[in-house]
Biotite code that builds the C-alpha atoms (Angstrom):
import biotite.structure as struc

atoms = struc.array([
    struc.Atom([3.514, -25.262, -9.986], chain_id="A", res_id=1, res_name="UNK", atom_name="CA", element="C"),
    struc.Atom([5.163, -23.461, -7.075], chain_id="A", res_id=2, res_name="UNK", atom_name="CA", element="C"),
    struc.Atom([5.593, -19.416, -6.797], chain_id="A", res_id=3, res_name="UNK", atom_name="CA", element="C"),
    struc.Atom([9.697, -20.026, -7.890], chain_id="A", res_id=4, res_name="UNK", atom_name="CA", element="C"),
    struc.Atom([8.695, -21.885, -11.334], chain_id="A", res_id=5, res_name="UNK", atom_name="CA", element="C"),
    struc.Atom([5.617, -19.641, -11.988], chain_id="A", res_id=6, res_name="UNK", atom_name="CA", element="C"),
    struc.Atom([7.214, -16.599, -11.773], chain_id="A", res_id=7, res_name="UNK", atom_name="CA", element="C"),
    struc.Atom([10.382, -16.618, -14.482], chain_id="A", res_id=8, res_name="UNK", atom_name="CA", element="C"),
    struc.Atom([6.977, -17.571, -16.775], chain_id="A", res_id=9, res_name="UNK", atom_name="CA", element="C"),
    struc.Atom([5.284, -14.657, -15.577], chain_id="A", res_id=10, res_name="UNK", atom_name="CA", element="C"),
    struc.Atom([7.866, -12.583, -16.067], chain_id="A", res_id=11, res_name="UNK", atom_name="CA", element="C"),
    struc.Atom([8.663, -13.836, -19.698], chain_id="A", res_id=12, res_name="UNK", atom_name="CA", element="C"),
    struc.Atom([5.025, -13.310, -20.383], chain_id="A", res_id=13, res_name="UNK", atom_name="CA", element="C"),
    struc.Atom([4.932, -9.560, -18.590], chain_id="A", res_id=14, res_name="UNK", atom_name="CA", element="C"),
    struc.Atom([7.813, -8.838, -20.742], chain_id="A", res_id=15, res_name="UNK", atom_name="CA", element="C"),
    struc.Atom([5.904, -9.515, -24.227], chain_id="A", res_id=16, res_name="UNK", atom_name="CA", element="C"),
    struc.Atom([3.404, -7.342, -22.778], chain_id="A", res_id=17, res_name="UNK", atom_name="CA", element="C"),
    struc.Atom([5.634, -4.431, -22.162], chain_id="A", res_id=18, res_name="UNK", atom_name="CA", element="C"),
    struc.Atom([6.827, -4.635, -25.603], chain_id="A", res_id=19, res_name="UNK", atom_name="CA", element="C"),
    struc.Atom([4.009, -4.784, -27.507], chain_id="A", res_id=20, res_name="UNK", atom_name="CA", element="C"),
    struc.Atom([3.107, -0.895, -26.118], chain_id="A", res_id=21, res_name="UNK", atom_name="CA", element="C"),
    struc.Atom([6.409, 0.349, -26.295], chain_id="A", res_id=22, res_name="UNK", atom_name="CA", element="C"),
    struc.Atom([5.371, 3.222, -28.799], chain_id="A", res_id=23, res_name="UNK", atom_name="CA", element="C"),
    struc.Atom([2.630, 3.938, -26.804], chain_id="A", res_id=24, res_name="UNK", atom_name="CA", element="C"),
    struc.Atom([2.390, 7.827, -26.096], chain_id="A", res_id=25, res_name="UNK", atom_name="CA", element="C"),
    struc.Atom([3.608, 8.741, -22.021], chain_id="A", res_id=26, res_name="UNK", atom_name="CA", element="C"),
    struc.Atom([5.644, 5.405, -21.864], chain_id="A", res_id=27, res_name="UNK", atom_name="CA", element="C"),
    struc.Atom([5.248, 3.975, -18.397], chain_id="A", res_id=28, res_name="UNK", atom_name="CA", element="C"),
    struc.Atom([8.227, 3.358, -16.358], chain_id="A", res_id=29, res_name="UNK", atom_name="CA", element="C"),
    struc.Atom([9.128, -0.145, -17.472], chain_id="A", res_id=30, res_name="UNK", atom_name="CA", element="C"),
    struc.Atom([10.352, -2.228, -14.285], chain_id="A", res_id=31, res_name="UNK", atom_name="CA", element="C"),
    struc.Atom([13.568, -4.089, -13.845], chain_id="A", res_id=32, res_name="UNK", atom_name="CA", element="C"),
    struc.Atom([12.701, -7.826, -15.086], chain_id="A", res_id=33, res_name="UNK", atom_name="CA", element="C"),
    struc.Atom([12.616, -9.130, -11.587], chain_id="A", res_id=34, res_name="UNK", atom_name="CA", element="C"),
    struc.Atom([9.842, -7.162, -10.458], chain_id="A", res_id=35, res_name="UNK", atom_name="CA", element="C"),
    struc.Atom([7.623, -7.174, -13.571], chain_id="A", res_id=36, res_name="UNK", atom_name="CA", element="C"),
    struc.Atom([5.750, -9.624, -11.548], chain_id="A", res_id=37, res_name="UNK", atom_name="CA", element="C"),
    struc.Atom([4.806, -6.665, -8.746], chain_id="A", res_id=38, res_name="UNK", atom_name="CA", element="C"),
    struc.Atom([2.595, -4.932, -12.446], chain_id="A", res_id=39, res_name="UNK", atom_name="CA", element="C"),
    struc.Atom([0.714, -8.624, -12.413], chain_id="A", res_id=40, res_name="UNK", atom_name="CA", element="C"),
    struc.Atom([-1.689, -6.720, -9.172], chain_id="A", res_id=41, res_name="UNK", atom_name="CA", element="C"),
    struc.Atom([-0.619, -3.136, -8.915], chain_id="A", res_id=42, res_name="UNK", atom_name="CA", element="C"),
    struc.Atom([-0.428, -2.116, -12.589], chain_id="A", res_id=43, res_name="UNK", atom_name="CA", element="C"),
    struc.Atom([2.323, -1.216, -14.735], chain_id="A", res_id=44, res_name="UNK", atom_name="CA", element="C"),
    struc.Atom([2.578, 2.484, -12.758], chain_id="A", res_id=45, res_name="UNK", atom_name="CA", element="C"),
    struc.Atom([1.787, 0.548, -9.945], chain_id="A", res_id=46, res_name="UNK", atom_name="CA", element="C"),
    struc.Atom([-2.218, 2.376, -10.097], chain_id="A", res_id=47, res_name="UNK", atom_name="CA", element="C"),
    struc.Atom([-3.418, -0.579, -7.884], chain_id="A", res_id=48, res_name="UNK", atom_name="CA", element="C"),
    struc.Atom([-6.419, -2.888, -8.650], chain_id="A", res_id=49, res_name="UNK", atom_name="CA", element="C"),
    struc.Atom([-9.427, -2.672, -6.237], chain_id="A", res_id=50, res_name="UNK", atom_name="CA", element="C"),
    struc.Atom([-11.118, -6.002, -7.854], chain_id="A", res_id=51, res_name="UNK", atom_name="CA", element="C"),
    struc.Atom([-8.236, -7.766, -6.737], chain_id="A", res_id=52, res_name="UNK", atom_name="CA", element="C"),
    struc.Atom([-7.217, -5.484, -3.122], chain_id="A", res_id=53, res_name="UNK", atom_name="CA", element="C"),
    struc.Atom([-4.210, -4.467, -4.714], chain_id="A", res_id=54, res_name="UNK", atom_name="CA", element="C"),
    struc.Atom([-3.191, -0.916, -3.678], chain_id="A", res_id=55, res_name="UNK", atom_name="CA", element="C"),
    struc.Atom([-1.823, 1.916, -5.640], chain_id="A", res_id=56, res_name="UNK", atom_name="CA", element="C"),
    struc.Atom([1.706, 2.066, -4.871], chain_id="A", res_id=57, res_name="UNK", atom_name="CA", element="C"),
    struc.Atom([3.060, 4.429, -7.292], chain_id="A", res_id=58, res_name="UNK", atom_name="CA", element="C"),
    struc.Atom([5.332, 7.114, -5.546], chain_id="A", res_id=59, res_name="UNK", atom_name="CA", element="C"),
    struc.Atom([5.365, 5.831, -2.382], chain_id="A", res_id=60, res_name="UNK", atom_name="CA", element="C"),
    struc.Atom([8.425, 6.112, 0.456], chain_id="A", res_id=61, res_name="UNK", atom_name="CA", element="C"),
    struc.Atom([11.085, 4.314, -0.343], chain_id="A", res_id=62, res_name="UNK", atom_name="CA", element="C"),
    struc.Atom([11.438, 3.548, 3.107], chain_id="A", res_id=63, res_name="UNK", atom_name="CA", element="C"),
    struc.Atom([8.664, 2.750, 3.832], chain_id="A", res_id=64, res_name="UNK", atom_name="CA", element="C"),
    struc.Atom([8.382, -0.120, 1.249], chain_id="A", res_id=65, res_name="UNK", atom_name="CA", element="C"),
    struc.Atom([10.630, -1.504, 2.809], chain_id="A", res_id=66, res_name="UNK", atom_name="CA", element="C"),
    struc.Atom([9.665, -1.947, 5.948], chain_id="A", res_id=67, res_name="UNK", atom_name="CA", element="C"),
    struc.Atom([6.115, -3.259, 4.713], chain_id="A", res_id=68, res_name="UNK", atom_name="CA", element="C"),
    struc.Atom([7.979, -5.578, 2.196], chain_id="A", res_id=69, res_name="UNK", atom_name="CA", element="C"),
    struc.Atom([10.434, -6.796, 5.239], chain_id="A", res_id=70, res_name="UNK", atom_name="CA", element="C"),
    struc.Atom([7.178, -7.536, 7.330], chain_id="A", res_id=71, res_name="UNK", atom_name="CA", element="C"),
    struc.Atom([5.500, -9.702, 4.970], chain_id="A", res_id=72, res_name="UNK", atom_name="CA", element="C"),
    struc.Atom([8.473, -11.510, 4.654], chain_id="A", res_id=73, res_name="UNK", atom_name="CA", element="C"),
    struc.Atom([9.307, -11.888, 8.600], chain_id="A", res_id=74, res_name="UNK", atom_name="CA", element="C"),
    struc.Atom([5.054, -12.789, 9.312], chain_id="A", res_id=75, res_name="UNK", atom_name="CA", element="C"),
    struc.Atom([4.861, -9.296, 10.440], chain_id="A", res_id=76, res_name="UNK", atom_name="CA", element="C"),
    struc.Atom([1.774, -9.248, 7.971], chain_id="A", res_id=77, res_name="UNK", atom_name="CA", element="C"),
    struc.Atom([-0.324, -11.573, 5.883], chain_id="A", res_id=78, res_name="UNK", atom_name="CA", element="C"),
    struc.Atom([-0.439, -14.005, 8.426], chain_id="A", res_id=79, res_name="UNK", atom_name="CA", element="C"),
    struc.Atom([-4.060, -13.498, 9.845], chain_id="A", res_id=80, res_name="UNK", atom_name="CA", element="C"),
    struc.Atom([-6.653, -15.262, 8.922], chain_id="A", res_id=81, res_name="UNK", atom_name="CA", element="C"),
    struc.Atom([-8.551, -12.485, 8.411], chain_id="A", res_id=82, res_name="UNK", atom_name="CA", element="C"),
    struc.Atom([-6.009, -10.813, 5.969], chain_id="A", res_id=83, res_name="UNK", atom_name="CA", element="C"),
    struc.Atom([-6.676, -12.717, 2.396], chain_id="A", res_id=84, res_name="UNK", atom_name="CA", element="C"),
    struc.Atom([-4.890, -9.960, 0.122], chain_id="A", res_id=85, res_name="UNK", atom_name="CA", element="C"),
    struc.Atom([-2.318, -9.854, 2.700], chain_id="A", res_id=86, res_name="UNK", atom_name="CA", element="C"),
    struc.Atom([-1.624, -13.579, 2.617], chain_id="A", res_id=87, res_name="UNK", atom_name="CA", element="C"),
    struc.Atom([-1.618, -13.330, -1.122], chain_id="A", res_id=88, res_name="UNK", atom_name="CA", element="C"),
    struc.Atom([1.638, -10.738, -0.903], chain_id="A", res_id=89, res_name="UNK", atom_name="CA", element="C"),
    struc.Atom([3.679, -13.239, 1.923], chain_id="A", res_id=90, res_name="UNK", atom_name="CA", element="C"),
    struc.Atom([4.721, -15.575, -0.831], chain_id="A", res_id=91, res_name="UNK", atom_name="CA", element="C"),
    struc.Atom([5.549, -12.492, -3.158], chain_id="A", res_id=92, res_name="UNK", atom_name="CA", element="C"),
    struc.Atom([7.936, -10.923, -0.595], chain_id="A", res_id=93, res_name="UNK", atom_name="CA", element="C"),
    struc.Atom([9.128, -13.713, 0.731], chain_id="A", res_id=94, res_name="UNK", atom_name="CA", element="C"),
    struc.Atom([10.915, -14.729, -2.242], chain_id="A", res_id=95, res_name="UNK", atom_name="CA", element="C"),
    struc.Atom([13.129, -11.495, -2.268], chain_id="A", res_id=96, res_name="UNK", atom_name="CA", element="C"),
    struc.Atom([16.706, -10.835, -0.948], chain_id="A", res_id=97, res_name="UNK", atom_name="CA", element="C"),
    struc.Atom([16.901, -7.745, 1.537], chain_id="A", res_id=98, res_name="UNK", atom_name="CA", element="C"),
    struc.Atom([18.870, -6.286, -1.762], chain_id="A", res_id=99, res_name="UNK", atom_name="CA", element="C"),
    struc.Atom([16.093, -7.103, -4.032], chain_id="A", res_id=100, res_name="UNK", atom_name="CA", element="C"),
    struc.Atom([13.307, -5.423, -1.498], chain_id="A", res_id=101, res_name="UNK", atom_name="CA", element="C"),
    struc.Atom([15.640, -2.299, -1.483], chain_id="A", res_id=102, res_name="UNK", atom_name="CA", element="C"),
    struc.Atom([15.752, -2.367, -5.480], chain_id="A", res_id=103, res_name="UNK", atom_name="CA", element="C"),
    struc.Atom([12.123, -2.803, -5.442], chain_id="A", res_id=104, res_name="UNK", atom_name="CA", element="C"),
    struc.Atom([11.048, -0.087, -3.045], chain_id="A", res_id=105, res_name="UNK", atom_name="CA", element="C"),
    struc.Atom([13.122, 2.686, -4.857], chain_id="A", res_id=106, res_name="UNK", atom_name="CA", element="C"),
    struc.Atom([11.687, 1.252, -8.690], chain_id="A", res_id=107, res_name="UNK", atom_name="CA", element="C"),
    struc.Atom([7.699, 1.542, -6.578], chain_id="A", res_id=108, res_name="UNK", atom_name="CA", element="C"),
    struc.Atom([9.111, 5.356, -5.702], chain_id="A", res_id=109, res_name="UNK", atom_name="CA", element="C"),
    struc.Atom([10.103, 5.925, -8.814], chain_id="A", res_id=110, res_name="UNK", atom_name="CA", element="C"),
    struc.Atom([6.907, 5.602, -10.957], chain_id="A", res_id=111, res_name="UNK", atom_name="CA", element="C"),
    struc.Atom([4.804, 8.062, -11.185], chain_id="A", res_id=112, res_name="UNK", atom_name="CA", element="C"),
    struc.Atom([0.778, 7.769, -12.109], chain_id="A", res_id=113, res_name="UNK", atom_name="CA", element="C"),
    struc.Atom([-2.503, 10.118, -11.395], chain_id="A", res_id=114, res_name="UNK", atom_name="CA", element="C"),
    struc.Atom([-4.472, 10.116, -8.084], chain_id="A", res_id=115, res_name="UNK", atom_name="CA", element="C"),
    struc.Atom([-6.455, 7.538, -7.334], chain_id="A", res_id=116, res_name="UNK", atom_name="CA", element="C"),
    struc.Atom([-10.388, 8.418, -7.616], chain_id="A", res_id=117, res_name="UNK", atom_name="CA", element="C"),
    struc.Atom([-12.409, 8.774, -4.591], chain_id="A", res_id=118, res_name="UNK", atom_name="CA", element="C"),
    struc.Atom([-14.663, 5.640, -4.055], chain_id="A", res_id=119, res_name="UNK", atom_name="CA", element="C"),
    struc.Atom([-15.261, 6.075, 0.377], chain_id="A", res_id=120, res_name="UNK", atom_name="CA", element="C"),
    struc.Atom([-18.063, 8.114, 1.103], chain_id="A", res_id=121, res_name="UNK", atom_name="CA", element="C"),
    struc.Atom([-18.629, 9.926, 4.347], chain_id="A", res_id=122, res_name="UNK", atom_name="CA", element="C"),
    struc.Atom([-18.552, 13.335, 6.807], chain_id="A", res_id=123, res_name="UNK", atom_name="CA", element="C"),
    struc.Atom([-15.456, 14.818, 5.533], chain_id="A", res_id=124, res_name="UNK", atom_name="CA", element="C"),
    struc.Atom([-16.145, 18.008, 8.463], chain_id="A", res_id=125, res_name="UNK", atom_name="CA", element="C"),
    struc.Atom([-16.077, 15.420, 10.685], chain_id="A", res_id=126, res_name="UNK", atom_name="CA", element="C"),
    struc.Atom([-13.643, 13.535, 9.892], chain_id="A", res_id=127, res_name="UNK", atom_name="CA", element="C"),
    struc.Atom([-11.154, 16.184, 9.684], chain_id="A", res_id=128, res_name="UNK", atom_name="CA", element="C"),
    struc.Atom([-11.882, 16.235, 14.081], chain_id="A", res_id=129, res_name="UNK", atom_name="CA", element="C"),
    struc.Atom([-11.117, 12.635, 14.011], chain_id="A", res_id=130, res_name="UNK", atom_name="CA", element="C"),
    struc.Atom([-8.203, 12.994, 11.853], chain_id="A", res_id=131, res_name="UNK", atom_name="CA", element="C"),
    struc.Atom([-6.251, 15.480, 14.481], chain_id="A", res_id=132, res_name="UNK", atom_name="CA", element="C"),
    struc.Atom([-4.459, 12.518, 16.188], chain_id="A", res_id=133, res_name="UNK", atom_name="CA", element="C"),
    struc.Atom([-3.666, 11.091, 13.204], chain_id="A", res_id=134, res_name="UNK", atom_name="CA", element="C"),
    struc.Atom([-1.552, 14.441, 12.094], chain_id="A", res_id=135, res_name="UNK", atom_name="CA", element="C"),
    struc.Atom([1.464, 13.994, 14.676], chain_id="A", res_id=136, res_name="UNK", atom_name="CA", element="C"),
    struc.Atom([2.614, 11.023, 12.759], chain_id="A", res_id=137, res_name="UNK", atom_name="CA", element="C"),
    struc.Atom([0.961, 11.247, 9.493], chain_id="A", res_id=138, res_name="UNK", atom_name="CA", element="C"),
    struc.Atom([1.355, 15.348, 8.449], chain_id="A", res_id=139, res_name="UNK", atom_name="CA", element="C"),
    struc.Atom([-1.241, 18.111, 8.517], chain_id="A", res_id=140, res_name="UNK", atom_name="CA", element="C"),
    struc.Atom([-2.127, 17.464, 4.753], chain_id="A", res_id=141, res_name="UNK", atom_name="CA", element="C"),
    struc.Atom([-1.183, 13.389, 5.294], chain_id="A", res_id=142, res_name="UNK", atom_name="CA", element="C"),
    struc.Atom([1.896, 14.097, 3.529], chain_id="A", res_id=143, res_name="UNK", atom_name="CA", element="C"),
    struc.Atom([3.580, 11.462, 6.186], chain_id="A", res_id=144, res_name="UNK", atom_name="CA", element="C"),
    struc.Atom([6.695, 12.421, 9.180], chain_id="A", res_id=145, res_name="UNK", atom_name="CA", element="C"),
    struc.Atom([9.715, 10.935, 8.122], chain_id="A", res_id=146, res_name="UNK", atom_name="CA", element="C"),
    struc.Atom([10.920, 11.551, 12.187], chain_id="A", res_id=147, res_name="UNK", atom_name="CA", element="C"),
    struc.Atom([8.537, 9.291, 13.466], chain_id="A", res_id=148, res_name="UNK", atom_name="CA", element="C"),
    struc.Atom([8.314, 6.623, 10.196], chain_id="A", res_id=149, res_name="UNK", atom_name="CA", element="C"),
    struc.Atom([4.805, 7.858, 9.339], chain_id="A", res_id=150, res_name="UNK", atom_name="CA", element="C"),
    struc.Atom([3.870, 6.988, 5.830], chain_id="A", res_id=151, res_name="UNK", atom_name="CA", element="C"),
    struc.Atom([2.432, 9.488, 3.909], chain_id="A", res_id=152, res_name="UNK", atom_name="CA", element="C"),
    struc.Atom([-1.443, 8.746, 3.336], chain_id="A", res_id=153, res_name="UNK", atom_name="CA", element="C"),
    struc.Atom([-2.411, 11.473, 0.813], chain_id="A", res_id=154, res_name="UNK", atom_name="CA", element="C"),
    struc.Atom([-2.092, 9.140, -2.682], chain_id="A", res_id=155, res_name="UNK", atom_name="CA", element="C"),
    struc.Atom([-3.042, 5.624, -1.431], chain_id="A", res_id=156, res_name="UNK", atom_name="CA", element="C"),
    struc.Atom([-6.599, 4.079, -2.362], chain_id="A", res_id=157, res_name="UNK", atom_name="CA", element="C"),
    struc.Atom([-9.451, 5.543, 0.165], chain_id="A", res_id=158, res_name="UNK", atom_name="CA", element="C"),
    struc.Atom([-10.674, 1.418, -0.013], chain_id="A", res_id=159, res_name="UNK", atom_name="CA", element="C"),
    struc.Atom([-7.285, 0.708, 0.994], chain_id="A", res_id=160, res_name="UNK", atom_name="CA", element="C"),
    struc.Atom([-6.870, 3.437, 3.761], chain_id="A", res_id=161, res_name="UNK", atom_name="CA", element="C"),
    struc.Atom([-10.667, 1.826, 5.039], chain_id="A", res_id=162, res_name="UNK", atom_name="CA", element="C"),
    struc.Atom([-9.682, -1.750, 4.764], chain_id="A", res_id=163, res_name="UNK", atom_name="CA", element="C"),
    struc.Atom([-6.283, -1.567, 6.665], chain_id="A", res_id=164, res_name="UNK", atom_name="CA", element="C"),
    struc.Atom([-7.982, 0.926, 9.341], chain_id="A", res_id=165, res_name="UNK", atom_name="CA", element="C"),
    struc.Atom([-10.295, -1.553, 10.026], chain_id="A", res_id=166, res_name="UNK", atom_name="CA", element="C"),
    struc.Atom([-7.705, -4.638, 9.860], chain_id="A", res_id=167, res_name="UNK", atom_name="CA", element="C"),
    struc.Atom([-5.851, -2.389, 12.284], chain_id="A", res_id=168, res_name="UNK", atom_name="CA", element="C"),
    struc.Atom([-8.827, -2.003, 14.639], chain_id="A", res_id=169, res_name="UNK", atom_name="CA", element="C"),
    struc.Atom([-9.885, -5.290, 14.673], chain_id="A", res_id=170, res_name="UNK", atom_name="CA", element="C"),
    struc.Atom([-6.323, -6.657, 15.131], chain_id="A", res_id=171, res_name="UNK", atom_name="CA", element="C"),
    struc.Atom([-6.397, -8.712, 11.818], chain_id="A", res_id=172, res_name="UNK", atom_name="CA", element="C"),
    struc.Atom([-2.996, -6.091, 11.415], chain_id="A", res_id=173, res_name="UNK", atom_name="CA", element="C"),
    struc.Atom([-0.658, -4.749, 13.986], chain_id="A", res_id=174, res_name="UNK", atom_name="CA", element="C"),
    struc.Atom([-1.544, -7.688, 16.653], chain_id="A", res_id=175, res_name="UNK", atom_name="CA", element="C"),
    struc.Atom([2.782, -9.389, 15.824], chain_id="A", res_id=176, res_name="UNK", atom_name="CA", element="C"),
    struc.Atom([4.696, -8.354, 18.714], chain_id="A", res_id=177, res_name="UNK", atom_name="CA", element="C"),
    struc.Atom([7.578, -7.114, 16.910], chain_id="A", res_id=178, res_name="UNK", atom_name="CA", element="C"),
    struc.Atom([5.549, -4.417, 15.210], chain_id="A", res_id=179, res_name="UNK", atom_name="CA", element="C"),
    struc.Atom([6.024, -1.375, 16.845], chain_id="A", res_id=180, res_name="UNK", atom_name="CA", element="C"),
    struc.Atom([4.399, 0.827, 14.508], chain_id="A", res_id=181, res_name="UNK", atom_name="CA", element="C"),
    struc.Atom([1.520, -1.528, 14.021], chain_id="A", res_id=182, res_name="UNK", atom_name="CA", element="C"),
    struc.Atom([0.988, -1.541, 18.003], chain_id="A", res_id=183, res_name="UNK", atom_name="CA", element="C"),
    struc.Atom([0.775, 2.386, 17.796], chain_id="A", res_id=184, res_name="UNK", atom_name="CA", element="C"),
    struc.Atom([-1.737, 1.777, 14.682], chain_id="A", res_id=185, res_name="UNK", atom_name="CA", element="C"),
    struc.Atom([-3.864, -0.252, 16.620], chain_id="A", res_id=186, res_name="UNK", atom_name="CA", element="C"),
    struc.Atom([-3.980, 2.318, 19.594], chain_id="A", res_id=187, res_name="UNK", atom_name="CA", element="C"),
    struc.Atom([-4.739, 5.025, 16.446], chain_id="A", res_id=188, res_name="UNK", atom_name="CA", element="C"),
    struc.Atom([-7.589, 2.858, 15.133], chain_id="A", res_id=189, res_name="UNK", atom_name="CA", element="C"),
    struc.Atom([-9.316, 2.195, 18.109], chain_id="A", res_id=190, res_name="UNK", atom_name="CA", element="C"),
    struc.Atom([-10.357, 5.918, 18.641], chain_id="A", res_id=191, res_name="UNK", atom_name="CA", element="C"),
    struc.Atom([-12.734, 4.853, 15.114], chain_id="A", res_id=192, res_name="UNK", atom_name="CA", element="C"),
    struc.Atom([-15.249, 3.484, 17.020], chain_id="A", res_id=193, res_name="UNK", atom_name="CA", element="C"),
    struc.Atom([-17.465, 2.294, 14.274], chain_id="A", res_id=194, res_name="UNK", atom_name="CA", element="C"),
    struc.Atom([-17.354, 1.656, 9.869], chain_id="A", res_id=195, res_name="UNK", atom_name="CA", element="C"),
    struc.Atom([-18.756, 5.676, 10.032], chain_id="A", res_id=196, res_name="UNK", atom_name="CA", element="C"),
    struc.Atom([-15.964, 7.189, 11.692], chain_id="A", res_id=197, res_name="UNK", atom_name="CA", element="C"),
    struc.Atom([-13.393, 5.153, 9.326], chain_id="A", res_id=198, res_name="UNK", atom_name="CA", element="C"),
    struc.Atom([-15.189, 6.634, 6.210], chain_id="A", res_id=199, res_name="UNK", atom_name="CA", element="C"),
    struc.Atom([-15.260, 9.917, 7.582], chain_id="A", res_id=200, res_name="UNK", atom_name="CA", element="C"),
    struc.Atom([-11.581, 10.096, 8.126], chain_id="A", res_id=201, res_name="UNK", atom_name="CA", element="C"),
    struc.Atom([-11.003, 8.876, 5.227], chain_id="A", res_id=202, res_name="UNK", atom_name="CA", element="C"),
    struc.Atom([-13.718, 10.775, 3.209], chain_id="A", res_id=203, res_name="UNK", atom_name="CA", element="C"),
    struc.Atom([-11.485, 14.384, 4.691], chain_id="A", res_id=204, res_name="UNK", atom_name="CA", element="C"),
    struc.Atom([-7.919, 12.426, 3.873], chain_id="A", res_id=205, res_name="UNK", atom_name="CA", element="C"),
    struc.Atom([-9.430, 12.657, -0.278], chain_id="A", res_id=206, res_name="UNK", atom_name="CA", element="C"),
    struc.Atom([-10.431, 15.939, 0.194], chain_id="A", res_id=207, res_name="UNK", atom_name="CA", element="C"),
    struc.Atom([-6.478, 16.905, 1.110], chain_id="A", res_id=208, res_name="UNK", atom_name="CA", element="C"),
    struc.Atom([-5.381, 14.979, -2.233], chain_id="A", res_id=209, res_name="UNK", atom_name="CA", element="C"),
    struc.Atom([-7.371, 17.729, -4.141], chain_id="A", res_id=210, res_name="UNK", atom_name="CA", element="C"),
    struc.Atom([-5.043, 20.535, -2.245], chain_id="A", res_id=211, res_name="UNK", atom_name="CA", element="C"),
])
């Protein structure tokens, strides 16, 4: 069964789901029906799933979405070899109109869910030195710069923050030659010298999240 048959099922079955917890207390923001599919791997409020590399998307820029959801689709990402959970997502984006990625990045903004818990473990002290170049693009607090299209990083998964550092550094993300803002990402990562450095960053990114 291809991803175009599979998916109205999915949906249908997503849907059942949905309704059987209507009267639950704090109702989640229930997608539109063509993205109940996206809940499948990153929750119903979009809380992520680490046993399956699916991040926490909840809240996220609209914008930048987008872009991500436009580069899967274009082979931007989840092309490398390296890159399982990203070649997992290709298929998913790929079968969206540039209207329906639009629709789906403001729904992902839209929903709302608690921070993620800290899993990384490392020097936050020192990571906070490493994390001074990352401030220009991402924000003092990684609240992301809209100017220069840096996401905000305060909110996302520390394993996810590790994992795409290190796909960065390594090239396994970044490496297309149309992305720009992976090419500056790769630069960014290579000052992480070693798995150390990428926890410590990330280890003094959770400690803004508690701010």
């Amino acid at each position: 069964m291809n991803c175009r048959s599979f998916l109205p099922c999915l949906t249908a079955v997503c849907c059942l789901a949905f309704a059987s917890s209507s009267g639950a207390e704090d109702e989640p923001l229930i997608p539109p029906e063509e993205f109940v599919y996206c809940t499948v791997c990153h929750g119903v409020q979009m809380k992520g799933n680490p046993d399956i590399e699916a991040p926490r998307l909840s809240g996220m820029d609209a914008a930048y979405i987008e872009r991500q959801l436009h580069a899967f689709k274009s082979g931007w990402r989840g092309t490398h070899e390296n890159d399982i959970a990203g070649m997992e997502m290709r298929p998913m984006a790929a079968l969206l109109t540039d209207k329906e990625i639009a629709a789906a990045a403001r729904y992902v903004n839209a929903v709302r869910s608690g921070p993620p818990p800290a899993t990384v473990e490392g020097d936050a002290e020192r990571g906070k030195l490493l994390y001074a170049g990352c401030a220009a693009c991402h924000g003092g607090n990684a609240e992301g710069v809209d100017a220069v299209r840096g996401p905000a990083l305060s909110g996302l998964n520390d394993w996810y923050l590790a994992r795409q550092l290190a796909n960065f550094r390594d090239g396994t993300r970044g490496s297309h030659a149309d992305d720009t803002d992976g090419a500056q990402m790769r630069a960014a990562a290579a000052a992480l010298p070693d798995e150390s450095s990428i926890q410590d960053v990330v280890s003094y990114i959770n400690s803004l999240q508690s701010r």
